[in-house]
Structures are given as structure tokens and as C-alpha cells.
GURODO-998508 format. One line per 2 residues: number of its first residue (from 1); their letters; for each residue z, y, x of N, C-alpha, C, O. Coordinates in steps of 0.1 Angstrom, whole numbers, plus 5000, padded with zeros to 4 digits. Example, Ala and Ser with C-alpha at 12.3 -4.5 7.8 and 13.67 -1.06 7.14 Angstrom:
<rs>
1	as	5078/4943/5132/5078/4955/5123/5078/4967/5132/5085/4967/5142 ~ 5071/4978/5128/5071/4989/5137/5079/5000/5129/5080/5011/5134;
</rs>
This chain:
<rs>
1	xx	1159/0617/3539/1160/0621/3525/1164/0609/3516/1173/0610/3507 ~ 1157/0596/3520/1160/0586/3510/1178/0583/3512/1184/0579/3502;
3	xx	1184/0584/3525/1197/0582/3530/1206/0591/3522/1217/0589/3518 ~ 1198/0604/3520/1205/0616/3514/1209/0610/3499/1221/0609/3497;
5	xx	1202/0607/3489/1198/0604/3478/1204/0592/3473/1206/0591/3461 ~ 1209/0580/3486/1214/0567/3481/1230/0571/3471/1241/0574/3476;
7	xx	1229/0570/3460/1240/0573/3455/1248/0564/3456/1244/0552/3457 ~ 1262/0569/3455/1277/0558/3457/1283/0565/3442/1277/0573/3435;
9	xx	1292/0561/3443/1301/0558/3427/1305/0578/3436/1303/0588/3429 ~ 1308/0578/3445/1320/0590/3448/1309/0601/3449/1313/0612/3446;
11	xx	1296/0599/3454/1289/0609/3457/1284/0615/3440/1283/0626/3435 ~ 1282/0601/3436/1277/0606/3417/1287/0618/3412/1284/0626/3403;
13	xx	1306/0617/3420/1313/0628/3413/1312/0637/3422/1316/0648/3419 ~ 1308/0636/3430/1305/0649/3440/1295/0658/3435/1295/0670/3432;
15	xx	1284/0648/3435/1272/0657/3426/1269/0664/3415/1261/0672/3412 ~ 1285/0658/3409/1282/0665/3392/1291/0675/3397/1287/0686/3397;
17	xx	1298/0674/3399/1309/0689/3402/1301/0698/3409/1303/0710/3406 ~ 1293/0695/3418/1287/0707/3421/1272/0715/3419/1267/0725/3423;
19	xx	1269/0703/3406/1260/0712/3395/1267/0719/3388/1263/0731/3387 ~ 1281/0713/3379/1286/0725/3371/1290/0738/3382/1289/0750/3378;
21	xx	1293/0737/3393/1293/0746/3397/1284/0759/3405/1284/0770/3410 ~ 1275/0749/3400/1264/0757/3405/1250/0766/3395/1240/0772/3398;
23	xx	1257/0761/3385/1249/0766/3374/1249/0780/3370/1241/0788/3364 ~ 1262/0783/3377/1262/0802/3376/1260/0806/3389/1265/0816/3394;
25	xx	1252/0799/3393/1247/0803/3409/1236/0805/3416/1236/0798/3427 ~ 1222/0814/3413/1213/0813/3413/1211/0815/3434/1216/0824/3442;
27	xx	1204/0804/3437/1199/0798/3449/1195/0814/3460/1203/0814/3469 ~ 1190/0819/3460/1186/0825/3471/1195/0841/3469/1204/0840/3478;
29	xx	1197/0852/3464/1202/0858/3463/1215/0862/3461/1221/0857/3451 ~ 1221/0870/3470/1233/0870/3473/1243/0878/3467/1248/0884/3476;
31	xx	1247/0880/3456/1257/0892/3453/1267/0897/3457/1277/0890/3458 ~ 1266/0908/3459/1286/0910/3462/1287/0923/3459/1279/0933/3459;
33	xx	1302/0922/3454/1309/0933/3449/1304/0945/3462/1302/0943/3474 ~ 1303/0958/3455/1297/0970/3460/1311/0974/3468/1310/0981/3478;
35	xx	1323/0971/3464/1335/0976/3472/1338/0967/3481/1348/0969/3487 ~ 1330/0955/3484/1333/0947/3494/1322/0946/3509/1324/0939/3519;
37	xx	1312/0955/3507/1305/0961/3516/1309/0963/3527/1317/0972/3527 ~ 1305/0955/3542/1312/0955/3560/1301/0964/3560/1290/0963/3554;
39	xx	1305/0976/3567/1299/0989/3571/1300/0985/3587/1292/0992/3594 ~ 1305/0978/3594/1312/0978/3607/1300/0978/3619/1300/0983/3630;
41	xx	1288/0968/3610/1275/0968/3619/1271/0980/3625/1270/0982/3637 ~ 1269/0991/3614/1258/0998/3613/1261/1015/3618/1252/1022/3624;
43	xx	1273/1019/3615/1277/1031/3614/1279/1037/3633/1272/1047/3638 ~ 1284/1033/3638/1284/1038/3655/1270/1039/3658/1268/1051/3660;
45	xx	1258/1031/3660/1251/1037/3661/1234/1044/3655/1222/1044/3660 ~ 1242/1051/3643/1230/1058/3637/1228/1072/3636/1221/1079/3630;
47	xx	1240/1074/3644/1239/1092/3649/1235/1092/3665/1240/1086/3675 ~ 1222/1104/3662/1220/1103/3674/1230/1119/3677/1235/1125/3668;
49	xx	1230/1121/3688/1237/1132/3698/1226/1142/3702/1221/1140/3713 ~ 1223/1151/3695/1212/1163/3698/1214/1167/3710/1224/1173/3714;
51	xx	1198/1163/3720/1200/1173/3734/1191/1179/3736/1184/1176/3726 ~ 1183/1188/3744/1177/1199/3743/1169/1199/3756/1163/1209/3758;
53	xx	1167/1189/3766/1160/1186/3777/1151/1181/3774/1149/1173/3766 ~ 1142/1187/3782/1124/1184/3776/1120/1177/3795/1121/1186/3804;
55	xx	1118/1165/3799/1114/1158/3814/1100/1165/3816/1098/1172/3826 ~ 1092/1164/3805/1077/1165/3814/1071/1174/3799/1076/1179/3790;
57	xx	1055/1173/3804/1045/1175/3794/1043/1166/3789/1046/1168/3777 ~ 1040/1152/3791/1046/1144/3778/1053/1140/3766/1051/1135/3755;
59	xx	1062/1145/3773/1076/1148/3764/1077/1156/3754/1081/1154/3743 ~ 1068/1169/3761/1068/1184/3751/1054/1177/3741/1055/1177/3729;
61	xx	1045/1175/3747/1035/1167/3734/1044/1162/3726/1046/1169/3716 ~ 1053/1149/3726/1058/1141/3716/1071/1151/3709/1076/1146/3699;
63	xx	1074/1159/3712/1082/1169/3706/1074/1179/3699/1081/1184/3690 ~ 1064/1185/3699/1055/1192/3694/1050/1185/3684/1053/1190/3673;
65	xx	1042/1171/3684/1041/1164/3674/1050/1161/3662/1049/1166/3650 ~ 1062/1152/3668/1071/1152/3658/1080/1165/3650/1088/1164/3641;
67	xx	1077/1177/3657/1080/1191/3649/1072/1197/3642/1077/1205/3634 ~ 1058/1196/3643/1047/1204/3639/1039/1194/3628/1037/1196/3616;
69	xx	1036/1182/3635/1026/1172/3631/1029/1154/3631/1024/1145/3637 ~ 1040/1153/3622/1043/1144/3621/1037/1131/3620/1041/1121/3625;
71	xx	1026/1131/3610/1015/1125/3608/1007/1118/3621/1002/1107/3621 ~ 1006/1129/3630/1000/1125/3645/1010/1118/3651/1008/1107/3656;
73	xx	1020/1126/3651/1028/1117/3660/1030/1100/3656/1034/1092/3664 ~ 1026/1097/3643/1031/1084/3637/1014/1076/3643/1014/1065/3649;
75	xx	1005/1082/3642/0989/1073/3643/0990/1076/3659/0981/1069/3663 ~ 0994/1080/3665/1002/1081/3681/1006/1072/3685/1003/1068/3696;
77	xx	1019/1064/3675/1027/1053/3678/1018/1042/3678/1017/1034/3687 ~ 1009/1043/3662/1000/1032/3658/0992/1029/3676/0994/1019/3683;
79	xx	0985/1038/3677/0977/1034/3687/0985/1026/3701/0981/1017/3709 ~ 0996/1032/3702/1001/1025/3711/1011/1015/3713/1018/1013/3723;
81	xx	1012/1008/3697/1019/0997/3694/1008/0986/3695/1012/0974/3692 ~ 0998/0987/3699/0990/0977/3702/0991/0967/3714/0989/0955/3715;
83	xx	0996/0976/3722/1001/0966/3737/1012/0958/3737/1015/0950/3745 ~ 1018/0960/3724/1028/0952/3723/1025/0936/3717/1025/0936/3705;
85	xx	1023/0922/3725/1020/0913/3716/1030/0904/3710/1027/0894/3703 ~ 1043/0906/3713/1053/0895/3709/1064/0908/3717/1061/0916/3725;
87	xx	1078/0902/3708/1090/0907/3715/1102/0898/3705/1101/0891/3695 ~ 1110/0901/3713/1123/0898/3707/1130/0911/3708/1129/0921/3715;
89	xx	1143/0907/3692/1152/0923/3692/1161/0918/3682/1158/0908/3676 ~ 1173/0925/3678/1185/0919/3674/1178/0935/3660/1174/0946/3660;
91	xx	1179/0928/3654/1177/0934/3636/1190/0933/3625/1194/0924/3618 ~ 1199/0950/3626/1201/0954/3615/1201/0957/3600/1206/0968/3599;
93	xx	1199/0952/3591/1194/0958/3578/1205/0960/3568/1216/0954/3571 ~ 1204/0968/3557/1212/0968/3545/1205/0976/3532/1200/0987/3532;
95	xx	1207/0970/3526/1194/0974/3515/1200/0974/3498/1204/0964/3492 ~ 1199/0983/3496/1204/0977/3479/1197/0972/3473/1186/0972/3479;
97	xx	1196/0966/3463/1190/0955/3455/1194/0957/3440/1206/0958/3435 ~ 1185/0959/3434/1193/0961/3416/1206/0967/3416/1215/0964/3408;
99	xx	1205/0976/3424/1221/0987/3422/1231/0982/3433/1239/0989/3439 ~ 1231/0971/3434/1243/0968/3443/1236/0968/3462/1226/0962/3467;
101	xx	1246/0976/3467/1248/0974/3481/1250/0965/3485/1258/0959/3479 ~ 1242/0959/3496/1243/0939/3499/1248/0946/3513/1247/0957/3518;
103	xx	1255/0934/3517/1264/0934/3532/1251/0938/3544/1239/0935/3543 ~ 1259/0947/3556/1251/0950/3562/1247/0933/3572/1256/0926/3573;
105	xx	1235/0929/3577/1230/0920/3582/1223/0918/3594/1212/0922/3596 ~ 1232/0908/3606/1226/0909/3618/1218/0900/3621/1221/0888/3618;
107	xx	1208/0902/3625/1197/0889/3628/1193/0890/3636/1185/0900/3636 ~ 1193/0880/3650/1184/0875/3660/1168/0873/3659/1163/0863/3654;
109	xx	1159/0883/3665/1145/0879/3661/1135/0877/3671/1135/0886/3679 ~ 1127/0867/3671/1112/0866/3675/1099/0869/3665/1096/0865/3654;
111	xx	1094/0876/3676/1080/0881/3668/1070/0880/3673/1070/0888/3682 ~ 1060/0874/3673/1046/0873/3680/1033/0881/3668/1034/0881/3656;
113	xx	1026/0885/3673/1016/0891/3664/1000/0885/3662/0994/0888/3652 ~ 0998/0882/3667/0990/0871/3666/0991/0851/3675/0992/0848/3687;
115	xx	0989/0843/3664/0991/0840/3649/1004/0851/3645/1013/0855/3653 ~ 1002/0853/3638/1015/0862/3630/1030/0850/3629/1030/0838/3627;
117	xx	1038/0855/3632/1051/0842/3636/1061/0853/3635/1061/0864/3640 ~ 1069/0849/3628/1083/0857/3625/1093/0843/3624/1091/0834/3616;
119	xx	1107/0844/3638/1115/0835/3637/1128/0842/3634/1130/0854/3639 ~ 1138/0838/3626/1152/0848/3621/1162/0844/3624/1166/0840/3613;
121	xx	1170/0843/3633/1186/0840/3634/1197/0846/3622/1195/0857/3617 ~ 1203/0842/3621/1215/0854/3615/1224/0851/3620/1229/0840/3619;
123	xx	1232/0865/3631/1246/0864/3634/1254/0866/3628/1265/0862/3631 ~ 1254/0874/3616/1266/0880/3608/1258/0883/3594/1246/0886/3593;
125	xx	1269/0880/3585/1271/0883/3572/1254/0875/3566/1248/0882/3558 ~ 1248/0860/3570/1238/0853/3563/1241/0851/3549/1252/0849/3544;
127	xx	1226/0854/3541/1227/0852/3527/1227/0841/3527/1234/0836/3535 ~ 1218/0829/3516/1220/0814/3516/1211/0808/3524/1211/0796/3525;
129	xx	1200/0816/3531/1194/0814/3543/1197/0818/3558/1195/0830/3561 ~ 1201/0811/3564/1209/0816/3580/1196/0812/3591/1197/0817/3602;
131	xx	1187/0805/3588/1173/0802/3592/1164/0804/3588/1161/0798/3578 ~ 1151/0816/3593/1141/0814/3586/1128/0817/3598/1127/0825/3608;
133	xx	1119/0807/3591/1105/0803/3603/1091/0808/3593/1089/0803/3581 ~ 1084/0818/3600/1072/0816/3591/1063/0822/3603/1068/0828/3613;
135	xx	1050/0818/3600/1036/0810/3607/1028/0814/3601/1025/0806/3592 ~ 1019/0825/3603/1004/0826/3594/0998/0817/3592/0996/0812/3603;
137	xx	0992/0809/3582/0989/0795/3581/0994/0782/3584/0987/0773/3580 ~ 1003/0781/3589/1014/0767/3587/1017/0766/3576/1016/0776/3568;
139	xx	1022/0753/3570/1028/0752/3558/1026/0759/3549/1036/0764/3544 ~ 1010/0762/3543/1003/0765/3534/1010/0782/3531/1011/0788/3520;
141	xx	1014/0786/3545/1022/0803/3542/1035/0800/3536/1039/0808/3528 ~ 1042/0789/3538/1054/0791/3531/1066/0796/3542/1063/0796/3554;
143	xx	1075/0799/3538/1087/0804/3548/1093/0790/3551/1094/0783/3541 ~ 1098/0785/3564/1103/0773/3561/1126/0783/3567/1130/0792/3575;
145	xx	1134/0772/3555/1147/0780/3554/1156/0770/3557/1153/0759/3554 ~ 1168/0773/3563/1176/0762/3564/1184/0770/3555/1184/0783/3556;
147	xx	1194/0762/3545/1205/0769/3535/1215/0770/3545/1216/0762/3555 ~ 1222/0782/3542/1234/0785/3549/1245/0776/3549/1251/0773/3559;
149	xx	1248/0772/3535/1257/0761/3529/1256/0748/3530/1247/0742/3525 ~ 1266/0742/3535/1264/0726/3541/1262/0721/3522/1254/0712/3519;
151	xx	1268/0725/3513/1265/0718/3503/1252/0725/3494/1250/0721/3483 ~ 1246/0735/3501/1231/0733/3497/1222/0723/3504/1213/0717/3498;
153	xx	1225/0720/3518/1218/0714/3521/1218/0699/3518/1208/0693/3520 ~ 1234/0692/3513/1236/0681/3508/1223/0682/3493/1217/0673/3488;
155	xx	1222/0696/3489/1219/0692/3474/1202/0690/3477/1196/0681/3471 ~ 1195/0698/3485/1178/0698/3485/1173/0696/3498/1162/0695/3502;
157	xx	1187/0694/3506/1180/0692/3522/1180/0701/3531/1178/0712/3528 ~ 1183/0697/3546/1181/0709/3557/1175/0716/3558/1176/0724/3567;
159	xx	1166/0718/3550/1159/0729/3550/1147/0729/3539/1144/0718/3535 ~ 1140/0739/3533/1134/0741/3519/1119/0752/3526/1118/0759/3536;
161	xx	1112/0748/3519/1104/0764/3519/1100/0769/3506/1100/0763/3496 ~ 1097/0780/3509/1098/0792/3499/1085/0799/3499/1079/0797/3510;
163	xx	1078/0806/3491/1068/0812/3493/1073/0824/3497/1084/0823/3492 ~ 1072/0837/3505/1077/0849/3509/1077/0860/3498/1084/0870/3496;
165	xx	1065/0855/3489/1065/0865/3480/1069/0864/3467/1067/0872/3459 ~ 1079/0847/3465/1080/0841/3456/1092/0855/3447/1097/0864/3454;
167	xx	1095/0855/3433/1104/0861/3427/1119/0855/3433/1128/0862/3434 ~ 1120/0844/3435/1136/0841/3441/1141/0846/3451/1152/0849/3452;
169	xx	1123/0850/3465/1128/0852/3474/1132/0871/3474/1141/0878/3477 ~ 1123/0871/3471/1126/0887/3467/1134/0891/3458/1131/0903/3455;
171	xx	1141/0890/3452/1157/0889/3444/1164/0892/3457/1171/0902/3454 ~ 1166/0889/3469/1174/0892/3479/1172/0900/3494/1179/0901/3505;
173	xx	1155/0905/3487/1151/0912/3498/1142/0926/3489/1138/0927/3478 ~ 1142/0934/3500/1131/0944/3494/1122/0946/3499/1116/0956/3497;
175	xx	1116/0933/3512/1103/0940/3521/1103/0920/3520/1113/0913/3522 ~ 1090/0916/3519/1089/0903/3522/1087/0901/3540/1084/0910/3548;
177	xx	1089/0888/3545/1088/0888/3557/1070/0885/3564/1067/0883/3575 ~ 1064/0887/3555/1049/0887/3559/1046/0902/3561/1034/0904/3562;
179	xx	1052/0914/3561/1051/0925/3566/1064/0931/3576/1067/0943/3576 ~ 1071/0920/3585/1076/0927/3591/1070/0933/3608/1058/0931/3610;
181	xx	1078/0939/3616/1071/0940/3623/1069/0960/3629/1069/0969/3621 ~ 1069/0961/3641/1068/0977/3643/1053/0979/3639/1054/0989/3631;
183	xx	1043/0976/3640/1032/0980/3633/1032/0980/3624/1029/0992/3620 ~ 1035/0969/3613/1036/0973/3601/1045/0983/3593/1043/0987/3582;
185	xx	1055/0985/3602/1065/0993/3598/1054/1010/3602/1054/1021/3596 ~ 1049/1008/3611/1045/1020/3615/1031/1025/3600/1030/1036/3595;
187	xx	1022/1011/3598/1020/1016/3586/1016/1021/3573/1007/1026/3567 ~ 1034/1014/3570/1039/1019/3560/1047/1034/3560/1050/1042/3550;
189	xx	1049/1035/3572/1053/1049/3570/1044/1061/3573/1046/1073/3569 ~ 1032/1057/3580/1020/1066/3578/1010/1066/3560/1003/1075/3557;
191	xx	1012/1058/3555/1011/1055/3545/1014/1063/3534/1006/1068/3526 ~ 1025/1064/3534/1035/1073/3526/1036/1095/3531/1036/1106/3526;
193	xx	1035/1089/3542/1033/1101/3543/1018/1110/3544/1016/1122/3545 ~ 1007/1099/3544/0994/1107/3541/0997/1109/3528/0993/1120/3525;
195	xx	1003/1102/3516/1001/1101/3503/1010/1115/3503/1005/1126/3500 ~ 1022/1113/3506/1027/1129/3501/1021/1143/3506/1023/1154/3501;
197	xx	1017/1140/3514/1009/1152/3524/0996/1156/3510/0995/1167/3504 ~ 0989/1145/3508/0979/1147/3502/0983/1155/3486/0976/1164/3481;
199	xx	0992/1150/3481/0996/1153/3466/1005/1166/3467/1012/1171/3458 ~ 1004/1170/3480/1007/1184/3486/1031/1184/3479/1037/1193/3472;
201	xx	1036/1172/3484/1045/1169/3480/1061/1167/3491/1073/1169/3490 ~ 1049/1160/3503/1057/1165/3517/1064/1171/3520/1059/1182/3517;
203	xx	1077/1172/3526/1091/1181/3534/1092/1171/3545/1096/1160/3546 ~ 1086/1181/3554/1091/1169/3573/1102/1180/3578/1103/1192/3578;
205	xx	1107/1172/3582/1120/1179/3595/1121/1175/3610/1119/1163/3613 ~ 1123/1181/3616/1129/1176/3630/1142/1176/3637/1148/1186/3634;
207	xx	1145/1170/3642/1164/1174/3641/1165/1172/3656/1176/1170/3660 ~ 1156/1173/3667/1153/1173/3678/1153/1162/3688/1146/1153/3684;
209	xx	1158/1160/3697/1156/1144/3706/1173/1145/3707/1180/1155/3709 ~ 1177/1128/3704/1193/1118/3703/1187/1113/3713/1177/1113/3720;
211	xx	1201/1106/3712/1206/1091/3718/1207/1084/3709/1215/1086/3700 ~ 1201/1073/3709/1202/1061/3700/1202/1049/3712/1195/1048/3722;
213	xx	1219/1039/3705/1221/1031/3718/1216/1030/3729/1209/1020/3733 ~ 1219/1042/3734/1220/1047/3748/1204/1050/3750/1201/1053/3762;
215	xx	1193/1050/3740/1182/1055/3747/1176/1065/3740/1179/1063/3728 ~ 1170/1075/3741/1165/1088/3738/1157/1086/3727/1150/1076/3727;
217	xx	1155/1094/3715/1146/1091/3707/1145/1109/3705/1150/1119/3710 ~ 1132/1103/3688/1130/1117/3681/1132/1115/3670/1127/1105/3666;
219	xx	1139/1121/3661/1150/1123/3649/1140/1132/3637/1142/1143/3634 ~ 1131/1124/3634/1124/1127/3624/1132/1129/3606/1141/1121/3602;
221	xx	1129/1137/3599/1133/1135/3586/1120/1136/3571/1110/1143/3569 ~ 1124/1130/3567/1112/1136/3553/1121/1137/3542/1131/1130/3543;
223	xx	1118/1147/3528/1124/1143/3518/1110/1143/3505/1100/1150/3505 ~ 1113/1136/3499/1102/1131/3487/1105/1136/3479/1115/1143/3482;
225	xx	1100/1139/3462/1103/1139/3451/1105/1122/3447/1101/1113/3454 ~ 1111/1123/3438/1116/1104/3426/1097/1103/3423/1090/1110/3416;
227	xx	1094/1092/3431/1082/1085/3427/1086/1070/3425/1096/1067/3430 ~ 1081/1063/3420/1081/1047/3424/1072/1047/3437/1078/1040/3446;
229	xx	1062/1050/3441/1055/1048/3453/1064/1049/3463/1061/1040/3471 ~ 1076/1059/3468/1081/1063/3476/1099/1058/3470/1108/1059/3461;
231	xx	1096/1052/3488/1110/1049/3493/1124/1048/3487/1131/1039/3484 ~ 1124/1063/3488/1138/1073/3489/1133/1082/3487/1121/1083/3486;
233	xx	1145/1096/3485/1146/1108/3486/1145/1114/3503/1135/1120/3507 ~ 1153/1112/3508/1159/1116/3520/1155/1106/3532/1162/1096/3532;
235	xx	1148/1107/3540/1143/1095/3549/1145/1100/3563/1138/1110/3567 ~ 1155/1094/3572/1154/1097/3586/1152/1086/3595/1159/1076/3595;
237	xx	1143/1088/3603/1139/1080/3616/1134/1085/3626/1127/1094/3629 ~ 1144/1072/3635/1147/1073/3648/1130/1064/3655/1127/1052/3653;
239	xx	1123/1074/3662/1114/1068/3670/1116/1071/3685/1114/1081/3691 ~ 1120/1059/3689/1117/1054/3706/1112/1063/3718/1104/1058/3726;
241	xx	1117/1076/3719/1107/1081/3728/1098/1072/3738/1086/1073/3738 ~ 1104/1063/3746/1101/1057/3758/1085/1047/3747/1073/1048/3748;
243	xx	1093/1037/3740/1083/1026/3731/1077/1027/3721/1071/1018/3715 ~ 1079/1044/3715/1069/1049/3706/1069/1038/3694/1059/1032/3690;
245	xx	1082/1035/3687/1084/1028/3681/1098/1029/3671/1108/1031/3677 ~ 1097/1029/3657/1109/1029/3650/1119/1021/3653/1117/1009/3652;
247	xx	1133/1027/3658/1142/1021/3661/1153/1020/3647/1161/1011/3644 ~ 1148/1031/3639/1157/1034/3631/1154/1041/3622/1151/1053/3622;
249	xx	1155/1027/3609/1145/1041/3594/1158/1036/3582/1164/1025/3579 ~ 1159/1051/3575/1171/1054/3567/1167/1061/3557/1160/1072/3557;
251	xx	1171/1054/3546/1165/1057/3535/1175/1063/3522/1182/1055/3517 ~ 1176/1076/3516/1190/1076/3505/1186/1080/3491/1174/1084/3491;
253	xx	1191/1081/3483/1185/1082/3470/1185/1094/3465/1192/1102/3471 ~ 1179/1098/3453/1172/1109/3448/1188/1116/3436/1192/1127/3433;
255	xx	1192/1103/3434/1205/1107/3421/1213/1114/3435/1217/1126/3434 ~ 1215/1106/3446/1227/1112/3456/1226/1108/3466/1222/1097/3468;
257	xx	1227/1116/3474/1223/1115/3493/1231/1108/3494/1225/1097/3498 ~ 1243/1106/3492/1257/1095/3497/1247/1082/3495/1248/1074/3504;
259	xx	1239/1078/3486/1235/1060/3486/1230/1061/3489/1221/1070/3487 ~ 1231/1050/3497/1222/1043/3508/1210/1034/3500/1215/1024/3494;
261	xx	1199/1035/3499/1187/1029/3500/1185/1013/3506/1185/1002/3502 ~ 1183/1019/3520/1183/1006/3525/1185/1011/3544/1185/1023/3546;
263	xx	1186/1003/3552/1190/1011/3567/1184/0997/3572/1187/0985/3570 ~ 1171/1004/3581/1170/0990/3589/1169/0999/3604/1163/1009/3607;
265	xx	1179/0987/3614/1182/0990/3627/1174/0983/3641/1176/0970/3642 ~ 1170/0986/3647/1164/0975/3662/1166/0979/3670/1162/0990/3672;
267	xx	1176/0971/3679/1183/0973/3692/1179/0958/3698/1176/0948/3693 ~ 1181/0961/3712/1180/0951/3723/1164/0944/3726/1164/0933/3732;
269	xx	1153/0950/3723/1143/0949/3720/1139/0947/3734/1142/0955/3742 ~ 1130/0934/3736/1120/0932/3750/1107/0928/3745/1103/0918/3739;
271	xx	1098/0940/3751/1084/0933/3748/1077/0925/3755/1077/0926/3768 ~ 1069/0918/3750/1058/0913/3757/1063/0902/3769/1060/0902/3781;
273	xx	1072/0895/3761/1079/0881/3767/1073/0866/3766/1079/0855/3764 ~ 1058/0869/3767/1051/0857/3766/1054/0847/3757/1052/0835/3762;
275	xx	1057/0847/3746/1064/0841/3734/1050/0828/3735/1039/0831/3740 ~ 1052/0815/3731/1041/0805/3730/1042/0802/3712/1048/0809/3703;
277	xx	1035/0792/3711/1036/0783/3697/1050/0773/3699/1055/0767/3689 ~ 1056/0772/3714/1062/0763/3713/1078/0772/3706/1088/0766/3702;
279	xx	1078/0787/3708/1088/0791/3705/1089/0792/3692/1100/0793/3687 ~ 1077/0791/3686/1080/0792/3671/1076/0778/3661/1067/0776/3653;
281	xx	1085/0771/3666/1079/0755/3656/1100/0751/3654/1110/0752/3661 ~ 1097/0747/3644/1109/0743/3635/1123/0743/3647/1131/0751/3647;
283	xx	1122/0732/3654/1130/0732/3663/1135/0737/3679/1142/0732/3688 ~ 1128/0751/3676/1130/0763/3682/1145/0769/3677/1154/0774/3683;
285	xx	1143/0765/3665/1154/0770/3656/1161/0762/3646/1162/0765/3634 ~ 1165/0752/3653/1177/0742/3649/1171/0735/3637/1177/0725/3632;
287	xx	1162/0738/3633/1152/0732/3619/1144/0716/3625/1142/0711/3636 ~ 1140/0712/3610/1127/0703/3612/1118/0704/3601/1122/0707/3590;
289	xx	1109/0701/3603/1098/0701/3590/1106/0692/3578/1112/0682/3580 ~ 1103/0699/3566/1110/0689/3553/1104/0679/3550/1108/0672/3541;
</rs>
């Protein structure tokens, strides 16, 4: 850092040009024109292909559940997301943000669940973080981030942390990264759905067992009334027959089914790959401590 910092006559005009330029450019959140939106990630595989073969009594349980008793079938998953202690999986998302559609987003991930460790690649379409490391208790809970931009990182350094729950960081997200995760995902969606069940407000659907990249799922739907507590209007998810696990939750809005909410995708998923502490420390992932 002190190397970074040594000013020269040329770097003093470098620096000032890219304060003025950067003054209409708030650091972590990303905007982009709603007509400039890459669809290209996401769309092939979020239709599943309705088929009508039932293998076993197993099968017909998790199909009874998610037609009849959707609620069960989710504290079903709960219970058996437990065996899972770490995985890796390539993570789709796209989410609106204050009205605007943000680019859809590919990211390489490790997950361990206890210590809680979430590591993030981004292969496609990175906001101004293309790195991110966080650690239940490391670095006082901060996210540690490498800027995407070689001239962010000329301006604060290879890498910054962030609080997860800070207002900057969430300006560019709508779920912080201290609740990601198929459990947690699992629930918040039992969550929501005891709450509508209870306020006697619930609509479940079933749209029967897909194909989702190439593996079999159950094609759940719900639609809500306009609450702030709740999501979306229109919610469909894809759960895992085999991993009893959301592969795929879709969210669209109450003004118009056409917008999209937010779409988050998990493909390529291996569990229980003996993940260490050594996989999750800065230079795991091209980082170093700041």
C-alpha cells in the first residue's frame, strides 16, 4: 500500500482525473439500462418438460406432498438438507433492484456450513466485485472483495471489506451473503409460506415433475397477495427430486407477471466435497488480506 500511495507528478494527474470521474459513480452498485439486460444465461434452462412417470413409492410420497401439502414437503427438504455439509455449484441470479433489471449473473461457488464460509467467483456479467470471501467470524464479519476494476483497485487496493449488511452493499443485492445457502433458502421459503397459510392467504400449485438440466425435479408454484413481507406475486420452484433441494426459485411481480423479481439458478452442484479452512482463506481466491 505504501508503494501504491508513493505519488509521482503523472500519477497526481492520473488520480485527479479519476476522482472527477468518479464522482458520479457510486462504488458498489451496478446500474444498467433495463434494455441492455443478457437474458442468454438464464432462459434455456428454466422450463422444465412435464412428464408423468411416477419410479417408486417414494416418488409418489414427494409428489403427493408437493400437490397436496406443500408445507411438508418443504420441512421434508429441511430435514434432509442436513447431510449436506459443504458443496460447490455454479449460481445463476438476476434480481431487480429499485426498478431496474440488473444483468443476469454467473458465479462459481463454495459453501461450507459450518464455520459458515461462503466463497464467489464470477464468470459472467461481475458487478464492481468479481471476488468475494466471507467467514463467520473472520475479519470482524466483514466480506473481504476484490474490485472488478483495475482502477478501483489502483484507487483503495486489491481488495476492501465490506460489512454484508452495509447500505452500499445492498444497493446491489437483495439477499445479503450471510444468508445464502440451500438451508437457508429452504427457510425462507417455509417461512413465507407458514405466514400465508396462517393469514389464510395462500394459492399452491403443482405443475407436476420436469427436467431441469437434465435432472428431474417438482415444479412447485405459489401466488401471494402485494404484501411487503412477501417476495412476489407469482413464485415458481424447481425442487431437486433426487437432493431435495431448490434448484430453481422465480419470483414475478404483482403490477405484471412479465417482470421478473428476481431468478436464482443452481446447477452443477456436488455435495459434501470435504471443503477445509484451507479452501476458504483469501488466497483460495486470488485475494490477500488488506
Amino acid at each position: 500500500m505504501k508503494q501504491l500511495f508513493r505519488l509521482t507528478r503523472n500519477r497526481i494527474i492520473t488520480l485527479a482525473a479519476l476522482m472527477i470521474a468518479l464522482t458520479a459513480y457510486h462504488y458498489w452498485p451496478q446500474q444498467v439500462a433495463e434494455a441492455d439486460k443478457n437474458q442468454d444465461l438464464v432462459p434455456e434452462i428454466v422450463m422444465g418438460e412435464v412428464v408423468n412417470d411416477v419410479a417408486d413409492d417414494a416418488d409418489q410420497r414427494l409428489i403427493d406432498m408437493a400437490e397436496n401439502d406443500p408445507i411438508a414437503l418443504i420441512e421434508h427438504c429441511l430435514d434432509n438438507v442436513t447431510q449436506y455439509h459443504d458443496y460447490t455449484l455454479t449460481f445463476v441470479k438476476q434480481e431487480r433492484i429499485k426498478g431496474k433489471l440488473r444483468d443476469a449473473q454467473k458465479i462459481s461457488v463454495k459453501h461450507r456450513t459450518a464455520p459458515f464460509s461462503v466463497g464467489m467467483v464470477w464468470e459472467e456479467n461481475a458487478p464492481k466485485g468479481d471476488r468475494v470471501l466471507y467467514v463467520d467470524g473472520a475479519r470482524e464479519n466483514q466480506m473481504l472483495i476484490r474490485p472488478t476494476k483495475e482502477f478501483h483497485r489502483f484507487l483503495v487496493g486489491e481488495q476492501v471489506l465490506r460489512d454484508p449488511n452495509s447500505k452500499e452493499v445492498m444497493e446491489g443485492t437483495l439477499k445479503p451473503i450471510t444468508i445464502f445457502g440451500f438451508k437457508n433458502s429452504l427457510e425462507s421459503l417455509l417461512d413465507t409460506y407458514e405466514l400465508a397459510r396462517d393469514r389464510g392467504e395462500l394459492v399452491t400449485g403443482f405443475e407436476g415433475v420436469g427436467t431441469f438440466d437434465g435432472r428431474e425435479v417438482l415444479i412447485l408454484t405459489r401466488e401471494l397477495p402485494e404484501r411487503e413481507e412477501y417476495d412476489g406475486h407469482h413464485t415458481t420452484i424447481y425442487i431437486d427430486k433426487e437432493y431435495l433441494v431448490p434448484v430453481m426459485v422465480e419470483a414475478r411481480d404483482w403490477s405484471d407477471e412479465a417482470n421478473l423479481v428476481a431468478r436464482y439458478v443452481f446447477t452443477n452442484i456436488k455435495f459434501n466435497m470435504d471443503l477445509t479452512e484451507a479452501d476458504f482463506v483469501p488466497g483460495a481466491f486470488d485475494m490477500s488480506e488488506p
